[in-house]
C-alpha positions as CSV (number, residue, x, y, z in Angstrom):
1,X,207.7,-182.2,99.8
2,X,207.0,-178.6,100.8
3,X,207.3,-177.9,104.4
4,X,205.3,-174.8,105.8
5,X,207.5,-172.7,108.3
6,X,204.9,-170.2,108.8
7,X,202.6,-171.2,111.7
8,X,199.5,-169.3,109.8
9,X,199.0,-171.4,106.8
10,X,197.9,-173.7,109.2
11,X,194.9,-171.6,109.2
12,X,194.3,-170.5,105.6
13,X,191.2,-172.1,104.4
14,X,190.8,-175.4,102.3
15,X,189.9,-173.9,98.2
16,X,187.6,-175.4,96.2
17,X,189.0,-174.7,93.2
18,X,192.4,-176.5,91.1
19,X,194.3,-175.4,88.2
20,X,192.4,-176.7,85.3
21,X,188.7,-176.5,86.4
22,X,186.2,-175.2,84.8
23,X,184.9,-171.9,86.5
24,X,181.5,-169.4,85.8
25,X,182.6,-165.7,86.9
26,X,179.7,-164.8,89.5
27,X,180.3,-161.0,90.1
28,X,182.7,-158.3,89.2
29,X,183.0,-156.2,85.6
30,X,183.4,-159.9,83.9
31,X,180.6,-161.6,85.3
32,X,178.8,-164.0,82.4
33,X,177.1,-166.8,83.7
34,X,176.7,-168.0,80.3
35,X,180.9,-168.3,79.6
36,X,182.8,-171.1,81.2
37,X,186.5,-170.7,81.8
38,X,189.5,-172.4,82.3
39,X,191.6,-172.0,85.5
40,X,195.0,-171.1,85.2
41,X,196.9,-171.1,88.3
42,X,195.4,-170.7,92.0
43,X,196.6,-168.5,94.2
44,X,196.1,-169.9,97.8
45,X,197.9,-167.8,100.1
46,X,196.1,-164.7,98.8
47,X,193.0,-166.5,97.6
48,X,193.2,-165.3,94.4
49,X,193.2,-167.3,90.8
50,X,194.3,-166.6,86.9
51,X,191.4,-167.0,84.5
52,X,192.4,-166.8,80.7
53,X,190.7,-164.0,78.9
54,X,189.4,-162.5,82.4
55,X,190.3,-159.5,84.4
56,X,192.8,-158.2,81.7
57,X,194.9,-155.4,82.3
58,X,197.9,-153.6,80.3
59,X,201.7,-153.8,80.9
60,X,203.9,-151.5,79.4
61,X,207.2,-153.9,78.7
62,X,210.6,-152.1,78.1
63,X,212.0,-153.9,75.0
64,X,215.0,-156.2,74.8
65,X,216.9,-158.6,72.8
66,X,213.8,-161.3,72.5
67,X,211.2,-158.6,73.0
68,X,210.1,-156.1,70.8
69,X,208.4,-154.1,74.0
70,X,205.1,-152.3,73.7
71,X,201.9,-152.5,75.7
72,X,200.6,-156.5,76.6
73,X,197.6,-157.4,77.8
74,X,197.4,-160.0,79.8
75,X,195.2,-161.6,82.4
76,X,195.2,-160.1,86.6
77,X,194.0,-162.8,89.2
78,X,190.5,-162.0,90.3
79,X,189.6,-163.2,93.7
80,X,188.0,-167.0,94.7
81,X,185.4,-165.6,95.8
82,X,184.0,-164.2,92.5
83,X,183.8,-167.6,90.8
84,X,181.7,-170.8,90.9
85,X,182.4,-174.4,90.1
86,X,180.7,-176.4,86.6
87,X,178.7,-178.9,87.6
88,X,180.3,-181.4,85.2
89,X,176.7,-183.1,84.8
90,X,174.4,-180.4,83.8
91,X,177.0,-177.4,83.2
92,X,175.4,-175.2,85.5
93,X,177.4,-173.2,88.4
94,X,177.3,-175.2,92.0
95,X,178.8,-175.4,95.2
96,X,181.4,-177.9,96.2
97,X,181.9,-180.8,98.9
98,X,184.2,-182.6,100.0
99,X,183.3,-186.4,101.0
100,X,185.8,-189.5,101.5
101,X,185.3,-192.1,98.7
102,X,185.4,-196.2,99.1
103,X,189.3,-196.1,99.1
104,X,189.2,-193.8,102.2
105,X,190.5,-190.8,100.0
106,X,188.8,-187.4,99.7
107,X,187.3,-186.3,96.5
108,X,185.5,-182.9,95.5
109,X,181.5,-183.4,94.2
110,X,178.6,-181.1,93.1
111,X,176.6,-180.3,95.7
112,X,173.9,-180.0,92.5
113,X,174.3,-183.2,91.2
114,X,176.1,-185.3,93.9
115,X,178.4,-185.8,90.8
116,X,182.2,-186.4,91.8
117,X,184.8,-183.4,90.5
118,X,188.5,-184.5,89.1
């Protein structure tokens, strides 16, 4: 189990979004309401996250033994901020709660549909 040394993650906020959801971009150079993407890998401390096929930029790689080199395009983290939850009932952006469920546990739902988010 991680333990947190520093005394301000306390205070980072609680994100919305996991690895694996699906996410609409909402503003920025990629913004498509009609595409739905794939999370990658969230990055909390800097509120950040990894779409696939969003936000891609160039890297000039030196090459080595297993690398040929060249220039790679790959995907830059865009920030939390810019993206929206699918409602997994109607497939339409929404915001998201958070409500405890029967067992006492907390679970994420659609604030469209009241549908719960896994």
């Amino acid at each position: 189990m991680k333990v947190n040394l520093n005394p301000q993650d306390r205070f980072l906020p609680k994100l919305k979004v996991k690895k694996g959801d699906r996410v609409v971009v909402i503003a920025g150079a990629y913004k498509d309401l009609s595409k739905t993407h794939e999370v990658m890998e969230v990055f909390p401390e800097k509120q950040r996250i990894l779409i696939d096929q969003v936000n891609m930029v160039k890297r000039h790689t030196k090459a080595t033994q297993n690398n040929p080199g060249g220039i790679v395009e790959k995907p830059s983290s865009i920030h939390i901020s810019n993206v929206m939850l699918v409602d997994p009932k109607s497939g339409q952006p929404t915001r998201v709660g958070r409500r405890y469920n029967d067992e006492g546990k907390l679970e994420r739902f659609a604030r469209k549909s009241g549908q719960t988010i896994k």
